[in-house]
PANU-216657 format. One record per residue (C-alpha): x, y, z; residue number from 1. Coordinates in steps of 0.05 Angstrom, whole numbers, plus 32768, in hexadecimal, padded with zeros to 4 digits. Example, Ala and Ser with C-alpha at 12.3 -4.5 7.8 and 13.67 -1.06 7.14 Angstrom:
BEGIN
xx: 80F6&yy: 7FA6&zz: 809C&i: 1
xx: 8111&yy: 7FEB&zz: 808F&i: 2
//
This chain:
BEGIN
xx: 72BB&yy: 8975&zz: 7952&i: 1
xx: 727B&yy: 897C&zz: 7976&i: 2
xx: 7260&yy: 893F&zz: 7998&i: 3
xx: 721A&yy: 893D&zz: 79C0&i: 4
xx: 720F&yy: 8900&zz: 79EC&i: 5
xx: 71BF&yy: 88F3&zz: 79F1&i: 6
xx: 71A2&yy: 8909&zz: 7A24&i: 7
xx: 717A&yy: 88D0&zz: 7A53&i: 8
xx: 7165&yy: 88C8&zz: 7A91&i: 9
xx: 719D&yy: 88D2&zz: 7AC7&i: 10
xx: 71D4&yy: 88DF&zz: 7A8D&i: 11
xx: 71EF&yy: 8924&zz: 7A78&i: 12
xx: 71E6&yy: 8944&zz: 7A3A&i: 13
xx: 723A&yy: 8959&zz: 7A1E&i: 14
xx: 7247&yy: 8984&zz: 79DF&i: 15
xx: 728A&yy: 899F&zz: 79DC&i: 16
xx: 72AC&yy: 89D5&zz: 79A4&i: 17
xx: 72C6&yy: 89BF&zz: 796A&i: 18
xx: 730A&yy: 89C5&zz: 7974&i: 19
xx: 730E&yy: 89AC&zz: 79B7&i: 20
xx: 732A&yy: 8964&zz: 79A1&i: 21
xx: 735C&yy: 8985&zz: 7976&i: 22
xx: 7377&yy: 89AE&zz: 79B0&i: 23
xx: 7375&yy: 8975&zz: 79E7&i: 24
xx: 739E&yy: 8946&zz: 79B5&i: 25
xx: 73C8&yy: 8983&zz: 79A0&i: 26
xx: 73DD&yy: 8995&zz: 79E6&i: 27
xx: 73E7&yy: 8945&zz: 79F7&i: 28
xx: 73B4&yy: 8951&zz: 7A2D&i: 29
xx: 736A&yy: 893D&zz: 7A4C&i: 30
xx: 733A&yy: 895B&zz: 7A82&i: 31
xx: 732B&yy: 8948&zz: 7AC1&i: 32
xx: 72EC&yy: 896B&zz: 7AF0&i: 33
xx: 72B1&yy: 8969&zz: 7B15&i: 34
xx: 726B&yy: 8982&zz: 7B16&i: 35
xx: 724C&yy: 8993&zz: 7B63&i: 36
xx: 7206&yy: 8991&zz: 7B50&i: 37
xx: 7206&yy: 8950&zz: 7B29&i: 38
xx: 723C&yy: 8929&zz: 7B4A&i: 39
xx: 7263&yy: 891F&zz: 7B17&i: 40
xx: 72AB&yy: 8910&zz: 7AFF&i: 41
xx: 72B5&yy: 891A&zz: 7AC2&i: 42
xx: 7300&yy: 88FF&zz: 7A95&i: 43
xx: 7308&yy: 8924&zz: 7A4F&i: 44
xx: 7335&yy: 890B&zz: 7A17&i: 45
xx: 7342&yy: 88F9&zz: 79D6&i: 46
xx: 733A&yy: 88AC&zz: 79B6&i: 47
xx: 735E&yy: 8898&zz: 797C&i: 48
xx: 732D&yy: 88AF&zz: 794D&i: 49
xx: 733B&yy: 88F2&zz: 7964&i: 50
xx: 72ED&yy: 88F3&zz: 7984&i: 51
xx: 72E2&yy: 8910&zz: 79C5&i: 52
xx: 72E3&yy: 88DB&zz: 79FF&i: 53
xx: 72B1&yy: 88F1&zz: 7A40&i: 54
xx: 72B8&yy: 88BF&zz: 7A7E&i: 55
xx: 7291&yy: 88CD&zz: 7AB7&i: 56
xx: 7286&yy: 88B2&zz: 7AF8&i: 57
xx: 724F&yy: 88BE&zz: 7B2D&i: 58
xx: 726C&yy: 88D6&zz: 7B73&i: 59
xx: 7241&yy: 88FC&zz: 7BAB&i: 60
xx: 724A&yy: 8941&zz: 7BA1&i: 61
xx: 728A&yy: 893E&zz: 7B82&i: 62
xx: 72AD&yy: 897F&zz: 7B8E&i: 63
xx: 72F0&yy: 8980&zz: 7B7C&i: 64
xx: 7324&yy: 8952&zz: 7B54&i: 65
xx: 7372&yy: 8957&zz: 7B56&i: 66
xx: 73A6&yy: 8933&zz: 7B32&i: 67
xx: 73EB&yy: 8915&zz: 7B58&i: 68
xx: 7414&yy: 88F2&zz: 7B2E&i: 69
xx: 73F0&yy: 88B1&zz: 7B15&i: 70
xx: 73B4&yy: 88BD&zz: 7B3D&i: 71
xx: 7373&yy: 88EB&zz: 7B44&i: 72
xx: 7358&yy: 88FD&zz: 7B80&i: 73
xx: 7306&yy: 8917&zz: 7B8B&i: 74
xx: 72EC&yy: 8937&zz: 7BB8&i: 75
xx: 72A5&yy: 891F&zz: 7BC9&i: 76
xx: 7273&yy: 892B&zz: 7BFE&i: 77
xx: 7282&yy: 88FA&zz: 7C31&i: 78
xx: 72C1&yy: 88E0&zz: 7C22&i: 79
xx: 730A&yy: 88F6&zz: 7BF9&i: 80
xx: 730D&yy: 88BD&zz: 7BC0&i: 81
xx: 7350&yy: 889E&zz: 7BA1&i: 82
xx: 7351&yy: 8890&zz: 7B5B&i: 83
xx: 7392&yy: 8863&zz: 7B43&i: 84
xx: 73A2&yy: 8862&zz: 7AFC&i: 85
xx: 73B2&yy: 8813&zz: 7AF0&i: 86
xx: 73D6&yy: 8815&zz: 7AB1&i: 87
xx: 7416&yy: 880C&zz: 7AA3&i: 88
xx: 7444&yy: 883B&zz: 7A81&i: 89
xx: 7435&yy: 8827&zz: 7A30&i: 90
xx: 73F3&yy: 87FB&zz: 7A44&i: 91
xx: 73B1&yy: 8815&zz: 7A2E&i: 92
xx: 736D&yy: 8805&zz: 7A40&i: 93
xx: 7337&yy: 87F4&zz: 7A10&i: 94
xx: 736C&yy: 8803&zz: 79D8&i: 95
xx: 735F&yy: 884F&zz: 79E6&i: 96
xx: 736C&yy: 8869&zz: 7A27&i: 97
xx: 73B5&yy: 886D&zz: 7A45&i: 98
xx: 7397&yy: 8876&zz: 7A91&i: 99
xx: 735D&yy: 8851&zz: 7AB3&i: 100
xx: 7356&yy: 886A&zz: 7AF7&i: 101
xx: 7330&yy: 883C&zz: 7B31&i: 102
xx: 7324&yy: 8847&zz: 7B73&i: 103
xx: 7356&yy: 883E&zz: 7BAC&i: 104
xx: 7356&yy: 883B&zz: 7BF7&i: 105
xx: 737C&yy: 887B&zz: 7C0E&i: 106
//
């Protein structure tokens, strides 16, 4: 599958192999990292379609991202940001996504 997002002002430009939505739904699994230069956290899954799902979220100089248990946690600049996934066990969001992380006070 090979998807390329337009590429705008301020947005990022995303093809991927063909085979990568295959594997992630094969393996039961997404993608979670970040980009230094463009400040950038990026979530990679599968929808229901099978399609390749890119979320990504602007943070200053994000330069890390780690996963404990039902949260993420990023590493930016300034500051070490907690990111709660609000759903419960079952629930998804939008009819797609089984885990919507938002922020948290650590």
């Amino acid at each position: 599958m090979n998807m390329t997002a337009a590429s705008r002002a301020g947005e990022t430009a995303i093809s991927v192999s063909r085979g990568l939505g295959g594997w992630l739904e094969a393996n039961r699994t997404s993608l979670s990292l970040t980009t230094y230069q463009t400040g950038q956290l990026f979530l990679i899954g599968v929808l229901l379609n099978g399609s390749v799902s890119f979320n990504q979220q602007n943070f200053t100089r994000a330069m890390g991202v780690c996963r404990d248990g039902q949260r993420l946690w990023v590493g930016s600049l300034f500051q070490l940001w907690r990111l709660e996934d609000i759903l419960r066990p079952g629930e998804l969001a939008n009819g797609s996504f089984d885990a919507c992380f938002v922020p948290r006070d650590p």
